[in-house]
TORNULO-648748 format. One record per residue (C-alpha): chain; x, y, z; residue number from 1. Coordinates in Angstrom, 2 decimals, decimal comma. Layout:
// residues N
<site cadena="A" X="X" Y="Y" Z="Z" num="NUM"/>
...
// end
This chain:
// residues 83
<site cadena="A" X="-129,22" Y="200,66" Z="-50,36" num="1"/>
<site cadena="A" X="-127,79" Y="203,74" Z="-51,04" num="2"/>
<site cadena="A" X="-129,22" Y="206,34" Z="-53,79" num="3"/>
<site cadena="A" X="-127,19" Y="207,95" Z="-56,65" num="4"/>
<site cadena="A" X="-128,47" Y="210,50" Z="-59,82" num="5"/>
<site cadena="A" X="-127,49" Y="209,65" Z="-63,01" num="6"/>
<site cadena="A" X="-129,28" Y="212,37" Z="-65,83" num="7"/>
<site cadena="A" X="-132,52" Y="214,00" Z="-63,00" num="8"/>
<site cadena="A" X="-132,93" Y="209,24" Z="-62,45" num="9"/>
<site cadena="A" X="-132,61" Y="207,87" Z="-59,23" num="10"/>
<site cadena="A" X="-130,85" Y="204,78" Z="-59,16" num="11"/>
<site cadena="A" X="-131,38" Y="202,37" Z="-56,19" num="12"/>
<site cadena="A" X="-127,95" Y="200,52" Z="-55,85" num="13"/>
<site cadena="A" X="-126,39" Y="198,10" Z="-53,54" num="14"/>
<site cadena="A" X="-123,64" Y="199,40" Z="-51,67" num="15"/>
<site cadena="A" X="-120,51" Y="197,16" Z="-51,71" num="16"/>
<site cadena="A" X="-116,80" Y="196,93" Z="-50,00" num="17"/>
<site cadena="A" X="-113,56" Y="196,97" Z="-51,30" num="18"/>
<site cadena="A" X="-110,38" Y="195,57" Z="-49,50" num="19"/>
<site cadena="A" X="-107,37" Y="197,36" Z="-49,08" num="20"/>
<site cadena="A" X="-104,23" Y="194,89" Z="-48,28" num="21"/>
<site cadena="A" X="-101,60" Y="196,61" Z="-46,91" num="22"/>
<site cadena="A" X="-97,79" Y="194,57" Z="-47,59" num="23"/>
<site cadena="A" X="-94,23" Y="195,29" Z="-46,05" num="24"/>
<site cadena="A" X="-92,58" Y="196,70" Z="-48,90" num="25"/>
<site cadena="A" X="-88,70" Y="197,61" Z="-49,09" num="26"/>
<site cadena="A" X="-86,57" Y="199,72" Z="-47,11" num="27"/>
<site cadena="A" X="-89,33" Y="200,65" Z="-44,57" num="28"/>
<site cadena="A" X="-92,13" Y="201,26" Z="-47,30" num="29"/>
<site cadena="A" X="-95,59" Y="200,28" Z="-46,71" num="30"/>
<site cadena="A" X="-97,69" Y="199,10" Z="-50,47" num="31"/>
<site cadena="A" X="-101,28" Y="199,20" Z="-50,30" num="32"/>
<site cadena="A" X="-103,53" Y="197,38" Z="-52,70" num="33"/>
<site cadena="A" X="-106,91" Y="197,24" Z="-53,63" num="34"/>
<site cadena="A" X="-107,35" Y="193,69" Z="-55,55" num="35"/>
<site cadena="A" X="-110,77" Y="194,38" Z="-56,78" num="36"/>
<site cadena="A" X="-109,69" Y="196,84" Z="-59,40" num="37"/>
<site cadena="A" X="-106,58" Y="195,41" Z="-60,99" num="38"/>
<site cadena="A" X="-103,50" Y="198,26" Z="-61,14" num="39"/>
<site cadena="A" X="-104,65" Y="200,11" Z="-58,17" num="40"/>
<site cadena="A" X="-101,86" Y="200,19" Z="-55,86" num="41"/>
<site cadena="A" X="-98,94" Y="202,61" Z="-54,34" num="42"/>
<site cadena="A" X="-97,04" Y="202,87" Z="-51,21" num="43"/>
<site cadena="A" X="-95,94" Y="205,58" Z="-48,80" num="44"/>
<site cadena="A" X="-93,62" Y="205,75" Z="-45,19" num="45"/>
<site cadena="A" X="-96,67" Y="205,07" Z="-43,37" num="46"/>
<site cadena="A" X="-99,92" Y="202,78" Z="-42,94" num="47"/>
<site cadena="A" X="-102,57" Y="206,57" Z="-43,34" num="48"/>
<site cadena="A" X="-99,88" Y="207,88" Z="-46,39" num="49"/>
<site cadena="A" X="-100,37" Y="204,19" Z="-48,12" num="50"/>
<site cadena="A" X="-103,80" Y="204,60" Z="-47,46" num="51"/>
<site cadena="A" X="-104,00" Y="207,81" Z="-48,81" num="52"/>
<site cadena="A" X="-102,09" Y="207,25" Z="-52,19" num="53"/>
<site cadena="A" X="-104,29" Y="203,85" Z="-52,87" num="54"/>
<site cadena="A" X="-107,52" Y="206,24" Z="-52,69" num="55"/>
<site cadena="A" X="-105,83" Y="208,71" Z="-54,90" num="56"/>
<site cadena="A" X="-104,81" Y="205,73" Z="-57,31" num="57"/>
<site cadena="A" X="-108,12" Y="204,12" Z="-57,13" num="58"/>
<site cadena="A" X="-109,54" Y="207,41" Z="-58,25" num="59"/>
<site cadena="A" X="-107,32" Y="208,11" Z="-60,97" num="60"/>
<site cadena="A" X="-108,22" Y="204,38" Z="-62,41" num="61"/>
<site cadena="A" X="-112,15" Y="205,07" Z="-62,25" num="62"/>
<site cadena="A" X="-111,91" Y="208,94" Z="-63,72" num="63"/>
<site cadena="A" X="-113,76" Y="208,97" Z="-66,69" num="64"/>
<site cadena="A" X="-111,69" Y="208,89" Z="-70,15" num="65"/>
<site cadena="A" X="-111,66" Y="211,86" Z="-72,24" num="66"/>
<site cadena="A" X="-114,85" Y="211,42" Z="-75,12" num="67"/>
<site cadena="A" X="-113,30" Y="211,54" Z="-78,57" num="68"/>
<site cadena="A" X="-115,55" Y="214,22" Z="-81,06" num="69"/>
<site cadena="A" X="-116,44" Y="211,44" Z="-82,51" num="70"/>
<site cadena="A" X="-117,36" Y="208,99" Z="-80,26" num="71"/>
<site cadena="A" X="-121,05" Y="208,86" Z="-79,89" num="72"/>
<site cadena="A" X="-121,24" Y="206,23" Z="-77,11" num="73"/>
<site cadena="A" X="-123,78" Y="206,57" Z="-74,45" num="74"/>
<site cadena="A" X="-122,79" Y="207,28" Z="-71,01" num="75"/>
<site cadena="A" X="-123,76" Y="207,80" Z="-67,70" num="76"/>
<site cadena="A" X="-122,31" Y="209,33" Z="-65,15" num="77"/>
<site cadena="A" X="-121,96" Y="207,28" Z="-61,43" num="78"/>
<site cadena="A" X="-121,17" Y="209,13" Z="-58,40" num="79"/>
<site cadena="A" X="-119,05" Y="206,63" Z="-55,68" num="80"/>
<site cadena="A" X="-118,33" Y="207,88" Z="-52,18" num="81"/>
<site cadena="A" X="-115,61" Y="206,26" Z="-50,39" num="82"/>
<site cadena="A" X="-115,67" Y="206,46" Z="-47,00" num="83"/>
// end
């Protein structure tokens, strides 16, 4: 179990995996994946710079939206490490 603080709460939540898949792309291009969380992928010349644009794409997908004036949702805020 790993700890995260949401608001001064500590929240006891599992920890949990996702998969990269890596895939032979065109002209020498390598296109990483991550099928959990649809619309993340990219690609780069290597395996570590495929790697490294997936993460980048992955975060961009779970960054928060911007909060409309008058959107008076609640939210709370999750902190995810990847390793």
């Amino acid at each position: 179990m790993t700890e995260s603080q949401a608001a001064g709460i500590v929240v006891h939540m599992p920890e949990f995996d996702l998969t990269i898949l890596y895939d032979q792309g065109e002209d020498g291009w390598i296109v990483a994946s991550v099928p959990a969380v649809p619309g993340v992928l990219s690609q780069g010349r290597t395996r570590d710079e495929a790697r490294e644009n997936v993460l980048d794409a992955l975060a961009l997908m779970l960054s928060p939206e911007p909060v409309e004036d008058d959107d008076e949702r609640e939210r709370e805020l999750l902190h995810l490490i990847t390793a």
